[in-house]
C-alpha positions in Angstrom: 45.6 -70.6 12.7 43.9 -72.1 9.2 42.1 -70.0 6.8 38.5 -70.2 6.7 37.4 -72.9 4.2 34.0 -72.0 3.7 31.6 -69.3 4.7 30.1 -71.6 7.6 33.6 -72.1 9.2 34.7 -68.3 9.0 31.2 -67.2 10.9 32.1 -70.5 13.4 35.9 -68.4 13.6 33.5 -65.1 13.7 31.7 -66.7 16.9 34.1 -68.5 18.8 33.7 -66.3 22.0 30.1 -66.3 21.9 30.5 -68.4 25.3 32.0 -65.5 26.6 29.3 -62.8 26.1 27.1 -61.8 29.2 23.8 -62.8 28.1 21.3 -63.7 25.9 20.9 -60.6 24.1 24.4 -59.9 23.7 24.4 -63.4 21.8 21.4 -62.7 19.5 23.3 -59.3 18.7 26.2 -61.1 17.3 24.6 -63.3 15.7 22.3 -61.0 13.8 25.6 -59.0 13.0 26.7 -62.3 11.3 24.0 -63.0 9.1 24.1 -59.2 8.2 26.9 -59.9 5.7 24.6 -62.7 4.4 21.4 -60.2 3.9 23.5 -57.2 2.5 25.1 -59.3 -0.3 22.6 -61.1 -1.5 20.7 -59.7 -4.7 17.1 -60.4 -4.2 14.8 -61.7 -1.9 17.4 -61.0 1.1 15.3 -63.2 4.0 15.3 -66.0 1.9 18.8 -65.9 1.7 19.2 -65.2 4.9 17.1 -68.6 5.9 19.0 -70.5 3.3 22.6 -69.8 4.7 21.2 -71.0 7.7 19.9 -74.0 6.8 23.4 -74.7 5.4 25.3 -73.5 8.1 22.9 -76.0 10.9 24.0 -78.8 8.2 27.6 -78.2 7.4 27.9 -78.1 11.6 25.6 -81.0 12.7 28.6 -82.8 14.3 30.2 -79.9 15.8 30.7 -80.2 19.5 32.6 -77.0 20.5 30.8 -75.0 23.2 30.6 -72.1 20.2 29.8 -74.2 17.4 26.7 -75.6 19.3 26.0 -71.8 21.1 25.8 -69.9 17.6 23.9 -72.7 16.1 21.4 -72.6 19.0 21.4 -68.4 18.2 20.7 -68.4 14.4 18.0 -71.2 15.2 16.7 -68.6 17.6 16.7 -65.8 14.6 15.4 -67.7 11.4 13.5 -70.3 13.1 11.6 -71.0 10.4 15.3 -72.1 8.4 15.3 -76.0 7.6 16.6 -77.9 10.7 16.5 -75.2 13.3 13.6 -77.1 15.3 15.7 -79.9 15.9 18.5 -77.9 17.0 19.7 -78.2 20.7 22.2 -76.8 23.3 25.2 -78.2 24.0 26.2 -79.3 27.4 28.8 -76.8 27.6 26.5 -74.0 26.8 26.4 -70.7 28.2 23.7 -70.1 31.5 21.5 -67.5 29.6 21.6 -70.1 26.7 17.5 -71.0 27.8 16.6 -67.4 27.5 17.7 -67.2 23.9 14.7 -65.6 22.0 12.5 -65.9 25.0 11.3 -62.4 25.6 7.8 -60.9 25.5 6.6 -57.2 24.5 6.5 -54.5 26.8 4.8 -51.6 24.5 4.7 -50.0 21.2 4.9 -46.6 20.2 4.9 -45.1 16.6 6.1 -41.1 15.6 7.0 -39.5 13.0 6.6 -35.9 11.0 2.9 -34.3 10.3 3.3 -34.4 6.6 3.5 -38.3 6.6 6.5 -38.6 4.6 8.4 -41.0 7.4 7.0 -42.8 10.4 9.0 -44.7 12.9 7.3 -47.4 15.0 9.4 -48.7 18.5 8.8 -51.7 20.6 10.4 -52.6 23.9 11.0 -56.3 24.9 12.2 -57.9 27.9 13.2 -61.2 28.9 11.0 -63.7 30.5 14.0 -64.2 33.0 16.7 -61.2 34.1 19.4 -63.5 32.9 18.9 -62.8 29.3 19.7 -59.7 29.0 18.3 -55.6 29.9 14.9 -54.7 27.8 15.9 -53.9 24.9 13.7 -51.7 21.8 13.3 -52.4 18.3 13.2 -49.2 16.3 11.8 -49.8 12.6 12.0 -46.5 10.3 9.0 -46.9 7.4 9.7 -44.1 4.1 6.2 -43.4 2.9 7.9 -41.5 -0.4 9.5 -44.5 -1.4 7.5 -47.4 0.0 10.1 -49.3 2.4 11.4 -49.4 5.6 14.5 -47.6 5.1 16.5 -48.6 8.6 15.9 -50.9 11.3 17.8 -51.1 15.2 17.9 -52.9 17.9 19.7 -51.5 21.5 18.9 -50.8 24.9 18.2 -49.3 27.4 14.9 -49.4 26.3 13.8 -47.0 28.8 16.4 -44.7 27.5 15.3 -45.1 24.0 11.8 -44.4 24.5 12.7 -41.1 26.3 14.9 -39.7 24.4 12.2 -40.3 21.3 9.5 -38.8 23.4 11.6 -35.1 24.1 12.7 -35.3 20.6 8.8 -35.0 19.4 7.7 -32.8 22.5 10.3 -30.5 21.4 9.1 -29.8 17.8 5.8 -29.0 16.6 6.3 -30.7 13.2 6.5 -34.5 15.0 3.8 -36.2 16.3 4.0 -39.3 18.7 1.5 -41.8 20.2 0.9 -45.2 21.6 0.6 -47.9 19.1 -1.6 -51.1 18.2 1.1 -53.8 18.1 -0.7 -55.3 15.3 -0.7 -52.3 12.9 3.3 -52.0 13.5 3.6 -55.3 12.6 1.5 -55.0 9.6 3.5 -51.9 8.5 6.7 -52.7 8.8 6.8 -56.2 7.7 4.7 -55.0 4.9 7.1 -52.2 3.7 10.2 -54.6 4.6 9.3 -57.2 1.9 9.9 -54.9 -0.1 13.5 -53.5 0.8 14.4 -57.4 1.2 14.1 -57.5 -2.8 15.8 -54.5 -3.6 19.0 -54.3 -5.7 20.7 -51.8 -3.2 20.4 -51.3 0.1 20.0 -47.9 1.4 23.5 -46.8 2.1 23.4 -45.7 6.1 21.8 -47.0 8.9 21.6 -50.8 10.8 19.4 -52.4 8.6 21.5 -55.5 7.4 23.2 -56.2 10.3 19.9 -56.1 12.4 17.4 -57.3 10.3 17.3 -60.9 11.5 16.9 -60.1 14.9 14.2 -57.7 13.9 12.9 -60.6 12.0 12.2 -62.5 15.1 11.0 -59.5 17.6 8.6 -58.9 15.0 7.6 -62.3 14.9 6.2 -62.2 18.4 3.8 -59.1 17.9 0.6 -60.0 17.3 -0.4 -60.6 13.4 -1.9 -57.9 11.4 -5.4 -57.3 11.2 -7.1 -57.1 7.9 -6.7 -53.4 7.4 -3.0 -52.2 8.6 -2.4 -50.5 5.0 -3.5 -47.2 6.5 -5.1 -44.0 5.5 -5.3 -43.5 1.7 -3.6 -46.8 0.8 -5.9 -47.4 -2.1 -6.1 -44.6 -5.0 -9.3 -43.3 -5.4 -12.0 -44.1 -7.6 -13.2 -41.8 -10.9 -16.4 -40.5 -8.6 -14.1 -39.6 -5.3 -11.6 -38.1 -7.9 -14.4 -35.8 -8.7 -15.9 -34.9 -6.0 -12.7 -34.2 -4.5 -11.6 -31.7 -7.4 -14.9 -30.4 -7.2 -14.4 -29.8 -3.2 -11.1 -27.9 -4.1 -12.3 -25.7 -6.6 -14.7 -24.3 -4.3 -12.4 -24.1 -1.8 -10.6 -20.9 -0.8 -7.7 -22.3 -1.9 -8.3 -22.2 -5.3 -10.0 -18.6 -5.0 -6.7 -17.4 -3.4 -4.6 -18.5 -6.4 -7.6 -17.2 -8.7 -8.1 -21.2 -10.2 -11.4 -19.9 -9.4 -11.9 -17.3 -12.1 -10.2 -19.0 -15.4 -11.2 -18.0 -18.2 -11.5 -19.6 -21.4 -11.6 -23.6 -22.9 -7.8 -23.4 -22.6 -6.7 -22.6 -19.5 -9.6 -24.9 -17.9 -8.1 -27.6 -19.7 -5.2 -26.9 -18.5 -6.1 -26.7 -15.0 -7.9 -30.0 -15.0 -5.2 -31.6 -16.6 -2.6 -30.4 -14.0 -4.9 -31.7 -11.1 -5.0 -34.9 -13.1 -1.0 -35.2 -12.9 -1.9 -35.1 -9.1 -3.8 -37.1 -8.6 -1.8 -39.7 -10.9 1.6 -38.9 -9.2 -0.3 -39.9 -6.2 -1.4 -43.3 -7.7 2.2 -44.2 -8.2 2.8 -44.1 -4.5 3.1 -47.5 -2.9 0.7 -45.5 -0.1 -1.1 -43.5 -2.1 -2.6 -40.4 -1.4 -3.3 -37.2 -3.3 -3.7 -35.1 0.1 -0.3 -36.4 1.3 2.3 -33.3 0.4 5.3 -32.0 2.1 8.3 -30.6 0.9 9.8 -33.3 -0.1 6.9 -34.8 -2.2 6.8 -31.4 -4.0 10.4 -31.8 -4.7 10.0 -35.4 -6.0 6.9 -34.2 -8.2 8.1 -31.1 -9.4 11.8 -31.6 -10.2 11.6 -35.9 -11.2 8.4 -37.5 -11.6 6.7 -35.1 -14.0 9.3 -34.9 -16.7 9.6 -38.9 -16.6 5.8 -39.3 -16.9 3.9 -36.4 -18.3 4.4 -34.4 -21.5 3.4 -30.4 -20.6 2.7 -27.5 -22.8 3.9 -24.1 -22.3 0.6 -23.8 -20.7 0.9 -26.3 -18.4 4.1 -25.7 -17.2 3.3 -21.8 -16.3 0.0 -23.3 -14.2 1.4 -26.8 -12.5 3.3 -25.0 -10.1 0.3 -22.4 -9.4 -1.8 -25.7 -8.8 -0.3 -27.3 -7.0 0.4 -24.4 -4.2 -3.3 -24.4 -4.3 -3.5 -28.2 -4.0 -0.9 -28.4 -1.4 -2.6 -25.7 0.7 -5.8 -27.5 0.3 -4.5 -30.5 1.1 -3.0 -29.2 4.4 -6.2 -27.9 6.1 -8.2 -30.9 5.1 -5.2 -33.2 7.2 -5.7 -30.7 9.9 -1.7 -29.8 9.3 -0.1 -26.8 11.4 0.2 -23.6 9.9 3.6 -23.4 9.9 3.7 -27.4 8.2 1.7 -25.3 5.3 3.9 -22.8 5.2 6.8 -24.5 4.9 5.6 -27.1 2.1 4.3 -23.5 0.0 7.2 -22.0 0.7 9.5 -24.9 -1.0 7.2 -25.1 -3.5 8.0 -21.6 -4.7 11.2 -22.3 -3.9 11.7 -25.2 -6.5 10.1 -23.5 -9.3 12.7 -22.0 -11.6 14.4 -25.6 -11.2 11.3 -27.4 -12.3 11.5 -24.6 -15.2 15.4 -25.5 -16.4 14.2 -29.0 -16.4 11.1 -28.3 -18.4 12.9 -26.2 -21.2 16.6 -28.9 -21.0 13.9 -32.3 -21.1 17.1 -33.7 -19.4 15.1 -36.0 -17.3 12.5 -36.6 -20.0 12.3 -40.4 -20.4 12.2 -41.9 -23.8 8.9 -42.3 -24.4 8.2 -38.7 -23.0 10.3 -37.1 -25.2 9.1 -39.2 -28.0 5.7 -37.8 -27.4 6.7 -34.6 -27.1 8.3 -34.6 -30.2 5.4 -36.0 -31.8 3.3 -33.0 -30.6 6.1 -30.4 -31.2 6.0 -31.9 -35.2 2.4 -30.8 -35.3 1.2 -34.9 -35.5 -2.5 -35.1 -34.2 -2.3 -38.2 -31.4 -6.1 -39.1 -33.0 -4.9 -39.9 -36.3 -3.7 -43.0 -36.5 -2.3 -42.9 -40.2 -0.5 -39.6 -39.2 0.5 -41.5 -36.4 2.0 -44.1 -37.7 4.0 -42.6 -40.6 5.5 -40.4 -38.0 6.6 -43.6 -36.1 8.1 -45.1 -39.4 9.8 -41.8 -40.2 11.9 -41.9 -37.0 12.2 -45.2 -36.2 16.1 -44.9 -36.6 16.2 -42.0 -34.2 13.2 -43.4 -31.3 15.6 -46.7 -31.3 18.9 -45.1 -30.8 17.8 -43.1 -28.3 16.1 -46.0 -26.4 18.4 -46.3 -23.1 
């Protein structure tokens, strides 16, 4: 047997019992497997890769007549129809039965679930053929990471029926999960929205089905009805300088802040302070591709607390003893206003406390300072006042040398 010229012929050597496989789905699994190697090496902009390799694969086998080369090319036209030259591509005589059922499903319902905190939501849909011979109903299981603004896996298997039940006693067996019906729209809008932007990214997450599924997913998706104007969801948008206040202001007369005595400050100091820690909040928040300062759970404590502060912010002594007192406040706030369960409060203060003398080693090392941070904080600890610019700028000239060998 020859080695594989090009890429095209070794997925035509890749699919050369495609003939042999029992339906239609079993045919648009393989092939999504195939252009999985495509997606997972590419470096940006993954789909369009994906539709490019296509294109060049229905062009390199236009005047292929094996019952294979015709059946895959009929299955990636299927998957990436929108790739040049898949609307003119046609079935072979010598294809496969369930060949006319490629792609021709229709949705059978859509579900989303996920934890209370909203760090994760997973949305399902189940699909069946328009004709038994293409294959069992199948579901399309899409997981969307609110903490880091992608979806972060993607699968496609069957029984459907099995799926869905085994998703519903997972959430009716733990307080901490929620689960509901779904507008198909919203899913749509979601996780195509959030899986633009894992298409661009330089490395895939590590585990999961995501490459080899994501064409298929691709065209499942495809048949869900389009997004409506507003699919971003709850809190998508930060909030403006007047809700920023009135929402601090809410919180301070909470009993919240009376339990953690954020109530009772006293003096200019420590009310600077505390306003400047809610600030760091509210901005952490901000920098959320779904942004929402009420949104905290253990792991967004964790994030905040032990990463994103010491790139971004540049504390006093002060400030560091009354972040992590704020934010227990904030975070307990923040529950009851979601409506959380007791024990989802519980758990995020009890992290919280938990990640404290961490978040302390990192303030007093800066070893997770960026440059700029510890620039500034440098600045401050040389006694140079920020509001004088001639102060300002003879410190910058005095250690230029040591700001640019430091730059990373």
């Amino acid at each position: 047997m020859a080695t594989p010229q090009t890429p095209y012929d070794a997925v035509l050597h890749a699919a050369r019992d495609v003939t042999r496989l029992d339906c239609a789905l079993d045919a648009e699994m393989l092939g999504t497997a195939l252009l999985g190697s495509v997606y997972a090496i590419a470096e940006t902009d993954r789909e369009n890769a994906v539709r490019e390799f296509v294109a060049g694969f229905l062009t390199a086998t236009s005047r292929r007549r094996t019952a294979a080369a015709t059946t895959i090319r009929s299955v990636f036209a299927t998957l990436v129809p929108d790739a040049e030259g898949a609307a003119k591509v046609r079935p072979g005589t010598r294809a496969p039965a369930w060949s006319g059922q490629l792609g021709r499903v229709h949705l059978t319902g859509t579900w989303s679930y996920g934890d209370v905190y909203g760090d994760q939501t997973s949305y399902l849909a189940t699909f069946a053929y328009d004709d038994e011979s293409g294959g069992p109903e199948h579901a399309l299981v899409a997981l969307v990471d609110h903490n880091i603004g992608i979806t972060k896996d993607v699968f496609v298997g069957g029984p459907a029926e099995r799926i869905l039940d085994q998703v519903r006693q997972m959430c009716a067996g733990d307080d901490l999960t929620w689960f509901r019906e779904e507008d198909p729209a919203r899913m749509h809008g979601e996780v195509r929205r959030h899986l633009a932007v894992t298409d661009d990214l330089g490395e895939l997450p590590a585990e999961g089905s995501l490459a080899t599924d994501r064409a298929l997913v691709g065209a499942r998706l495809a048949l869900l009805p389009g997004p409506s104007a507003d699919t971003s969801g709850w809190g998508a948008e930060p909030l403006s300088g007047d809700e920023r206040t009135a929402l601090v202001r809410a919180f301070l007369a909470a009993p919240e802040a009376a339990r953690f005595g954020l109530d009772a400050l006293d003096g200019d100091a420590e009310l600077a302070s505390l306003h400047f820690c809610l600030g760091l909040l509210f901005d952490h928040a901000a920098s959320f591709p779904d942004a929402d300062p009420l949104r905290w759970s253990p792991a967004v404590a964790g994030l905040f607390l032990l990463d994103w502060v010491h790139r971004r912010a540049v504390l006093d002594m002060d400030d560091a003893a009354m972040l992590p007192r704020v934010l227990r406040a904030w975070a307990a706030y923040a529950a009851r206003r979601r409506g959380l369960p007791e024990a989802a409060a519980a758990r995020t203060d009890e992290a919280i406390e938990e990640l404290v003398p961490e978040f302390a080693r990192l303030y007093s090392t800066g070893e997770r300072r960026s440059a700029a941070t510890a620039a500034v904080a440098q600045l401050m600890a040389d006694g140079v006042d920020p509001d004088d610019p001639a102060a300002l700028d003879a410190w910058f000239q005095a250690n230029r040398q040591h700001l640019t060998d430091d730059t990373p």
